[in-house]
C-alpha positions as CSV (number, residue, x, y, z in Angstrom):
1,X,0.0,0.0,0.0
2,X,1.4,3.8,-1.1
3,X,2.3,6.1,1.5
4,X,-0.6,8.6,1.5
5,X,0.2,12.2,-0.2
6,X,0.5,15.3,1.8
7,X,-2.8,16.8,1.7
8,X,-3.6,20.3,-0.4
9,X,-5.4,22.9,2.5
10,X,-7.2,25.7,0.5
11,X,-8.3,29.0,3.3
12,X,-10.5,31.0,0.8
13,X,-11.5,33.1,4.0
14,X,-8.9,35.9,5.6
15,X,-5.7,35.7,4.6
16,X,-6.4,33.5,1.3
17,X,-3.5,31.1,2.1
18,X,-2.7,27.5,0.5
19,X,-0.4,25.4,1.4
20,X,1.0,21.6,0.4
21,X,2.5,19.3,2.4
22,X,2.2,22.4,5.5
23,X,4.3,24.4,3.0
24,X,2.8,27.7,1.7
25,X,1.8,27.9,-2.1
26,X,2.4,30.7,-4.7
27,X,2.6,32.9,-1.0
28,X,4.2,36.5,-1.2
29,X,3.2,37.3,-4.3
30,X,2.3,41.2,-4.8
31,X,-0.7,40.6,-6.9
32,X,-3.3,38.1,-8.0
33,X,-2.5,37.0,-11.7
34,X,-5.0,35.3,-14.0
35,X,-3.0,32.1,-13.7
36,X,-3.3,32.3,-9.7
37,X,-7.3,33.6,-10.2
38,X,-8.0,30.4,-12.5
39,X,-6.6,28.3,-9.5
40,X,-8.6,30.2,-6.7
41,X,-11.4,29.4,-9.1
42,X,-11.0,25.4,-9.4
43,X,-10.8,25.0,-6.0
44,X,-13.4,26.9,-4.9
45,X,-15.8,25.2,-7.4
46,X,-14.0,21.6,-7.1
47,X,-15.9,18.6,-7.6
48,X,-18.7,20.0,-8.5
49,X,-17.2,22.1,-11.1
50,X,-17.8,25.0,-13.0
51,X,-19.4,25.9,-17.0
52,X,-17.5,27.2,-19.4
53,X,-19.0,30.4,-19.9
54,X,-19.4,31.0,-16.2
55,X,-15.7,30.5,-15.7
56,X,-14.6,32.9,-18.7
57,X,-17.0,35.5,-17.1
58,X,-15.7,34.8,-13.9
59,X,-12.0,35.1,-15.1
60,X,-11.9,38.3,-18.0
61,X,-15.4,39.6,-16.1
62,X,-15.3,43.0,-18.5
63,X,-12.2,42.9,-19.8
64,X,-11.8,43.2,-23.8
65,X,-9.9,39.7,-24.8
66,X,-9.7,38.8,-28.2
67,X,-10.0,35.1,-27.8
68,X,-11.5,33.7,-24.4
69,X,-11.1,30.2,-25.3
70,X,-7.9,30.6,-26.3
71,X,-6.5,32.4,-23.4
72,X,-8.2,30.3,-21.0
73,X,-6.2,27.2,-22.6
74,X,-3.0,29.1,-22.3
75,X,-3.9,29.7,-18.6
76,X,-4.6,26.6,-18.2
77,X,-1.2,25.3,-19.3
78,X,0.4,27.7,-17.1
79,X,-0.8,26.6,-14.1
80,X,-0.3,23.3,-14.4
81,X,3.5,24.3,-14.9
82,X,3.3,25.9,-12.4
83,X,1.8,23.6,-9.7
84,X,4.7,21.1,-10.9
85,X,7.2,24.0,-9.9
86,X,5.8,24.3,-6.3
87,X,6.5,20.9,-6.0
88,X,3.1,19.7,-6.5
89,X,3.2,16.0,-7.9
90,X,2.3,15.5,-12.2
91,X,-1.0,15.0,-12.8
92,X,-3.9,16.2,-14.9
93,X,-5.5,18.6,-12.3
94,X,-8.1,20.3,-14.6
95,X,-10.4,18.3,-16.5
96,X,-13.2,19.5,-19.0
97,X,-16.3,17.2,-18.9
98,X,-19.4,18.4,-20.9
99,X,-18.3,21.9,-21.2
100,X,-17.5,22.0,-17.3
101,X,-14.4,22.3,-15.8
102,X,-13.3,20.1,-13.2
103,X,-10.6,20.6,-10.0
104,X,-9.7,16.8,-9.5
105,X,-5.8,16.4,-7.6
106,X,-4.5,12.8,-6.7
107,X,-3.8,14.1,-3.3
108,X,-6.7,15.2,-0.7
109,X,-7.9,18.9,-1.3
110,X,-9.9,20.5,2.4
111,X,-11.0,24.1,1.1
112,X,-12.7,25.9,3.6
113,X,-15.6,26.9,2.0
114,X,-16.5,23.5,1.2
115,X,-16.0,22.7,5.2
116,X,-18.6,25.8,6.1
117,X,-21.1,24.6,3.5
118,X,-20.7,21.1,5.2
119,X,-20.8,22.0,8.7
120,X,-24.4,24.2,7.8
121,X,-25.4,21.0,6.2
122,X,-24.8,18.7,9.1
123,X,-25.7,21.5,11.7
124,X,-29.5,21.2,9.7
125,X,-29.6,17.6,10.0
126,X,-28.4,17.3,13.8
127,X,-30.9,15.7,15.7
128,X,-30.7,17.3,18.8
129,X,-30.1,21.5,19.8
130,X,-26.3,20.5,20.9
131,X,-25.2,18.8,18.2
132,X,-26.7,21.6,15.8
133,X,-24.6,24.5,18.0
134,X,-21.7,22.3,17.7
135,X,-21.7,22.2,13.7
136,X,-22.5,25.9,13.9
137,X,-19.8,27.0,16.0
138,X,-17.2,25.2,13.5
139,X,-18.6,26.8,10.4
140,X,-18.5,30.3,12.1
141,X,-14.7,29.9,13.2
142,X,-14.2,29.1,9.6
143,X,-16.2,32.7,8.4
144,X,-14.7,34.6,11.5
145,X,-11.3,34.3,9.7
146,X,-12.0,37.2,7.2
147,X,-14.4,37.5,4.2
148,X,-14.3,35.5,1.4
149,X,-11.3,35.5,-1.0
150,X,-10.5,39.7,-0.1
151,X,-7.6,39.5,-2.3
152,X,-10.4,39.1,-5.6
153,X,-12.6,41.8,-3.8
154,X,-13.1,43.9,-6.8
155,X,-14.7,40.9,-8.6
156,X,-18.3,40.6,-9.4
157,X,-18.4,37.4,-8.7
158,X,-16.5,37.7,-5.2
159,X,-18.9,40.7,-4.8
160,X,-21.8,38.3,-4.9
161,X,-20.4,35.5,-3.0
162,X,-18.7,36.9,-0.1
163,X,-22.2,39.0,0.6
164,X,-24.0,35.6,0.7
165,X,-21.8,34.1,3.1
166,X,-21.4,37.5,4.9
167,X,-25.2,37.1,5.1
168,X,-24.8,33.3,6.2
169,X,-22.3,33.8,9.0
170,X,-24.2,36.4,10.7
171,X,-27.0,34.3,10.8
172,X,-25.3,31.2,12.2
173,X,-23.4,33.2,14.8
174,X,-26.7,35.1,15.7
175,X,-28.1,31.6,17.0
176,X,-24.9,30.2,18.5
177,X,-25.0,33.7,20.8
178,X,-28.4,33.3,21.5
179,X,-27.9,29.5,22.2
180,X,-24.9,30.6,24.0
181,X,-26.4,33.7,26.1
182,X,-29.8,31.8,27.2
183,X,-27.7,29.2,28.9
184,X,-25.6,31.9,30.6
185,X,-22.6,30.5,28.9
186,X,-21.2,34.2,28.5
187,X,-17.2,34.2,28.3
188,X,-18.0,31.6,25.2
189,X,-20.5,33.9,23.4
190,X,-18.1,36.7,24.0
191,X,-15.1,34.4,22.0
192,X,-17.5,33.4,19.1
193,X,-18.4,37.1,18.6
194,X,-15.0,38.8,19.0
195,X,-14.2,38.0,15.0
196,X,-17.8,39.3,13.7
197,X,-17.0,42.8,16.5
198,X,-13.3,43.2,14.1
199,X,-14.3,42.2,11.1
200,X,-18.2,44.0,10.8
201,X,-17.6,47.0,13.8
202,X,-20.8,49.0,12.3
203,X,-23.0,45.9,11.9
204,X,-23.4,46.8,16.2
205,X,-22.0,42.7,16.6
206,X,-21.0,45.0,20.1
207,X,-24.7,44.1,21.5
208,X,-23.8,40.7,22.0
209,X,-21.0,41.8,23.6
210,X,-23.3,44.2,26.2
211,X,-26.0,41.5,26.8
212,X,-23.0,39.2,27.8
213,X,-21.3,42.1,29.8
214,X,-24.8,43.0,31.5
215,X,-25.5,39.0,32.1
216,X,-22.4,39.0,34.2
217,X,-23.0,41.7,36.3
218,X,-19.7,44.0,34.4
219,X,-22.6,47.0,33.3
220,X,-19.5,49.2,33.4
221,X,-18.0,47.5,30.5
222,X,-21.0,47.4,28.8
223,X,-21.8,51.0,29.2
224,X,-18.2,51.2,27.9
225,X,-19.0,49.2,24.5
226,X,-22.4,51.4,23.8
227,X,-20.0,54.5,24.3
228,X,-17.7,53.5,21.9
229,X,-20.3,51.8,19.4
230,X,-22.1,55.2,19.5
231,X,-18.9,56.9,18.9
232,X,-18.1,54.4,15.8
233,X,-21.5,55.4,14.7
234,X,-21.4,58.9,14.4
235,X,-17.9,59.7,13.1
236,X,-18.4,56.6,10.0
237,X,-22.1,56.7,9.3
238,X,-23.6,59.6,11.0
239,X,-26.2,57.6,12.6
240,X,-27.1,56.9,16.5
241,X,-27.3,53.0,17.6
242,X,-29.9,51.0,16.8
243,X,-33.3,50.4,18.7
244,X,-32.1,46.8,19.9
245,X,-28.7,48.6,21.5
246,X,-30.5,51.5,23.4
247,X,-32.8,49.5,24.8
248,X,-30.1,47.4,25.8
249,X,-28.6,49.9,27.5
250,X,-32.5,51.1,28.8
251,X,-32.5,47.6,29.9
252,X,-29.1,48.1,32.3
253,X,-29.8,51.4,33.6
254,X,-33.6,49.5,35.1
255,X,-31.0,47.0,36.3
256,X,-28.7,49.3,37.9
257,X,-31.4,51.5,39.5
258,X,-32.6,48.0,41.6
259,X,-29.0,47.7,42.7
260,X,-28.4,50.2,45.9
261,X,-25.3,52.5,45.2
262,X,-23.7,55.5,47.1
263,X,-23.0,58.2,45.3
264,X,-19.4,57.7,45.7
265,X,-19.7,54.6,43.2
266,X,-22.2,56.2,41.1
267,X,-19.2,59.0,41.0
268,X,-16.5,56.9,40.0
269,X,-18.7,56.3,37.1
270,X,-19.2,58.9,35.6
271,X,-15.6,60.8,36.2
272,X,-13.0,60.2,33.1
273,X,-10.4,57.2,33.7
274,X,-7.4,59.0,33.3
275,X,-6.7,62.7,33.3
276,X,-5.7,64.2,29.2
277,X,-4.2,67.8,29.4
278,X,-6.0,67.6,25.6
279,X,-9.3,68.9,24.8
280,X,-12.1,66.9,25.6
281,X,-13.3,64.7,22.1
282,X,-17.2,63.4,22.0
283,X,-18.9,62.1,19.1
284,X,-21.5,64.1,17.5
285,X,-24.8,63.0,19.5
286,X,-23.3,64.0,22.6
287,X,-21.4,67.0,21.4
288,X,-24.9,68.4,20.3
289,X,-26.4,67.9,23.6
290,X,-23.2,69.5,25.3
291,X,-23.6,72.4,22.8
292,X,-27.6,72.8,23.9
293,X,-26.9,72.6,27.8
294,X,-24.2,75.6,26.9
295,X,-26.9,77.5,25.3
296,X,-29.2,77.2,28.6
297,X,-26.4,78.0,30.7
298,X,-25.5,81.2,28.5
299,X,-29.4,82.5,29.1
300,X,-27.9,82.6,32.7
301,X,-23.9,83.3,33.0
302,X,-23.8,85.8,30.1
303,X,-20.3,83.8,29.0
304,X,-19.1,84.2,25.3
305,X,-18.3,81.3,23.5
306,X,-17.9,80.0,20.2
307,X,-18.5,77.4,17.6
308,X,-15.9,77.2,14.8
309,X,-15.9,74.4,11.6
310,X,-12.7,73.0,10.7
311,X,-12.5,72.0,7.2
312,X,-10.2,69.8,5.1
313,X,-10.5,70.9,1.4
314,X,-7.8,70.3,-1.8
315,X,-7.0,74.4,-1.2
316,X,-9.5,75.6,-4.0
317,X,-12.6,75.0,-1.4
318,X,-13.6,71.2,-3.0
319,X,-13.2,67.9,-1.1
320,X,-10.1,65.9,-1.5
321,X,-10.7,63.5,-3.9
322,X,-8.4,60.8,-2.6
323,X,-9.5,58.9,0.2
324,X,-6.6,57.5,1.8
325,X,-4.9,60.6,1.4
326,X,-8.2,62.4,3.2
327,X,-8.4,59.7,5.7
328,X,-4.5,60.7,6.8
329,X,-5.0,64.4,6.6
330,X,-8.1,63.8,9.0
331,X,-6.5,61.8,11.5
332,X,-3.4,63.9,11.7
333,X,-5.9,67.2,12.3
334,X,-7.8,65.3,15.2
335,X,-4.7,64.6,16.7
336,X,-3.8,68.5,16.5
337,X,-7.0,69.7,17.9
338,X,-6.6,67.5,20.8
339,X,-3.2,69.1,21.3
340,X,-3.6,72.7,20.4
341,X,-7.2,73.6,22.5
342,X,-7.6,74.0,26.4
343,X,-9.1,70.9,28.3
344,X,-12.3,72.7,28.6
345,X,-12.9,72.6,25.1
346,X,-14.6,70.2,23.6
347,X,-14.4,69.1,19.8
348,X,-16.1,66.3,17.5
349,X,-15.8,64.5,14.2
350,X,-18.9,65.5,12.0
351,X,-17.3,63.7,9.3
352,X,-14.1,62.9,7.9
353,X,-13.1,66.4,6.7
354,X,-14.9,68.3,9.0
355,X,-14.4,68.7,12.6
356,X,-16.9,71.0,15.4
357,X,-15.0,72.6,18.1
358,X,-16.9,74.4,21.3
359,X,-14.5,77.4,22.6
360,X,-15.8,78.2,25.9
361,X,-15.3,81.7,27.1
362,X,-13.5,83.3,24.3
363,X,-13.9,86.0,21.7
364,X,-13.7,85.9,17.8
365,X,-10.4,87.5,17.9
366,X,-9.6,84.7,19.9
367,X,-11.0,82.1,17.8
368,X,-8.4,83.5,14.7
369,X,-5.5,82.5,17.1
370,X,-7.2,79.0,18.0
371,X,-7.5,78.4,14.1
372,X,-3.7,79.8,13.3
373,X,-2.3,77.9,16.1
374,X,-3.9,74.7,14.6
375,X,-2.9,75.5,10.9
376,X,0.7,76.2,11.9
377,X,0.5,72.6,14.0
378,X,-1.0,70.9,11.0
379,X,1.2,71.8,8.5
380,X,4.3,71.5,10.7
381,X,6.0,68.2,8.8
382,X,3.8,69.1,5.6
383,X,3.7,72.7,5.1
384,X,1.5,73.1,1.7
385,X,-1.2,71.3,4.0
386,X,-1.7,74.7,5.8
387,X,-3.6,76.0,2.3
388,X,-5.9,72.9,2.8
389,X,-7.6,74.2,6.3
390,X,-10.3,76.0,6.0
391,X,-12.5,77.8,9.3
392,X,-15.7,79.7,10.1
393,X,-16.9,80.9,13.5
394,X,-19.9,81.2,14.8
395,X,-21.2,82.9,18.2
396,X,-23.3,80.0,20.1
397,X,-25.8,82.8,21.3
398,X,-26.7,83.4,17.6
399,X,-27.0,79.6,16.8
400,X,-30.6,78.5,16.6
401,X,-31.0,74.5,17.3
């Protein structure tokens, strides 16, 4: 009897890695070529193959090629080459049946997506709850690695597929949470949701991790992940959390007004962890409610302050174009406002070139030396950026809400 060959692992999720024999294949490679797409391709369909025209779609998508058929045999030819240069043994890996196109390997193939597809299937046919969770919970550690094939995430085809299991995924870990919550098995449901919280942060994944927090008595720590879901919220998408997380959060403050505290605890609450010589950042729902209780208090103390809009523009008034080059230019100004205002200033992210800032008890004279102060800060390392700031000032007296 032959000695068995090494087995051919296939991780179309995350990181997109393959390996032979525990050896990476075709790794470090700057870019996806046709040759390595065609592979990705096979495997993914395998046994059950793929048609002709759906795989030259799939392949040249929009692209203008003169000859399809032709440059899928070429393709073809190269990547059997080249598997025999990674050291894969000869062997006709690609066969055409019908007009459908085969992945077949003399060796054992596991692809990933194959695995999820199977542990669904076996989860549905379980004949008890357990067993079910169990199948679940090993097609969602398979998901939780990353979406489908990122590296091909321009693709139309990838487009449609990765949403589908997207879609799939959040529906299998959705019951192995609730499976997992209703038996008060928290610290797992926390585990099983950590990937879904990094991969989908504004898909609010974070109100699992609040009805685990709150299950286990830690309300401070889920108080903490509402805070910083709400923040999420509001700087990426504008938006306040959904129904289902504030009345979570409803939900713990009924809980906490049963328990008996001094207000020496409630205190410790609500004062900041650590003391920041910076100026005080909020996102926008709570900035706008710090900016009404300074109007009340104005009808009373008489104080002049100010609102001021900091804007990132391309220095002819228009929004940069380019968004990693925005995206850089945003977070180095956040960082500078921080730095450059008093501690009882408060500022927000409205969006990612625009920033509010409250300037409490000041003048607009003085609101021309805040803005110069941060121009000159901002375009410190890069000095055409200081042509890219824009500012206007406000009174918060004239302001009406």
């Amino acid at each position: 009897m032959g000695k068995a060959l090494p087995i051919l692992r296939v991780q179309l999720f995350g990181r997109g890695e393959i390996t032979y024999d525990n050896r990476p294949i075709l790794s470090g490679r700057g870019s996806v070529t046709k040759v390595m797409k065609l592979w990705l391709i096979l495997l993914y369909y395998g046994r059950e193959g793929i048609a002709k025209n759906k795989l030259l779609e799939a392949l040249y998508g929009r692209e203008d090629v003169l000859d399809e058929s032709n440059s899928l045999r070429v393709s073809i030819y190269r990547l059997k080459k080249l598997l025999l240069e990674e050291g894969l043994p000869e062997y006709d890996y690609i066969v055409m049946e019908k007009g459908v196109y085969y992945w077949r390997s003399p060796m054992v193939t596991e692809v990933d997506s194959t695995y999820f597809a199977e542990y669904i299937r076996q989860a549905d046919e379980a004949e008890n709850k357990d067993d079910r969770i169990r199948f679940l919970k090993k097609a969602c550690e398979i998901a939780g690695k990353g979406d489908f094939l990122q590296n091909l995430s321009g693709e139309e085809w990838v487009i449609m597929e990765s949403a589908r299991y997207m879609n799939l995924y959040g529906d299998v870990l959705q019951e192995v949470c609730d499976h997992l919550i209703e038996k008060k098995e928290y610290e797992e449901a926390l585990k099983m949701v950590e990937p879904a919280c990094e991969l989908y942060p504004l898909d609010e994944w974070q109100t699992v991790r609040m009805e685990c927090y709150m299950g286990m008595g830690r309300y401070n720590d889920a108080l903490r992940e509402y805070d910083e879901t709400a923040q999420l919220l509001s700087e990426e998408l504008g938006i306040s959390p959904s129904d289902k997380m504030q009345k979570l959060l409803t939900q713990m403050n009924k809980r906490m007004v049963n328990k008996p505290q001094v207000i020496s605890e409630i205190k410790n609450n609500l004062h900041e962890e650590e003391r920041t010589e910076g100026a005080f950042y909020c996102c926008f729902p709570s900035f706008r409610d710090e900016f009404r209780l300074v109007q009340r208090m104005m009808e009373r103390s008489g104080q002049s302050n100010y609102l001021m809009l900091v804007s990132i523009t391309d220095g002819k008034g228009y929004r940069i174009t380019s968004e990693k080059k925005l995206n850089e230019m945003s977070q180095a100004l956040q960082n500078v406002i921080y730095r450059c205002l008093r501690r009882c200033d408060s500022y927000t992210k409205y969006n990612t070139s625009q920033f509010l800032i409250l300037l409490l008890g000041t003048n607009k004279e003085n609101c021309k030396i805040v803005f110069n102060r941060i121009t000159q800060e901002f375009s410190k390392e890069h000095k055409s950026w200081a042509r890219n700031l824009e500012s206007s000032v406000s009174s918060v007296a004239d302001i009406e809400i």
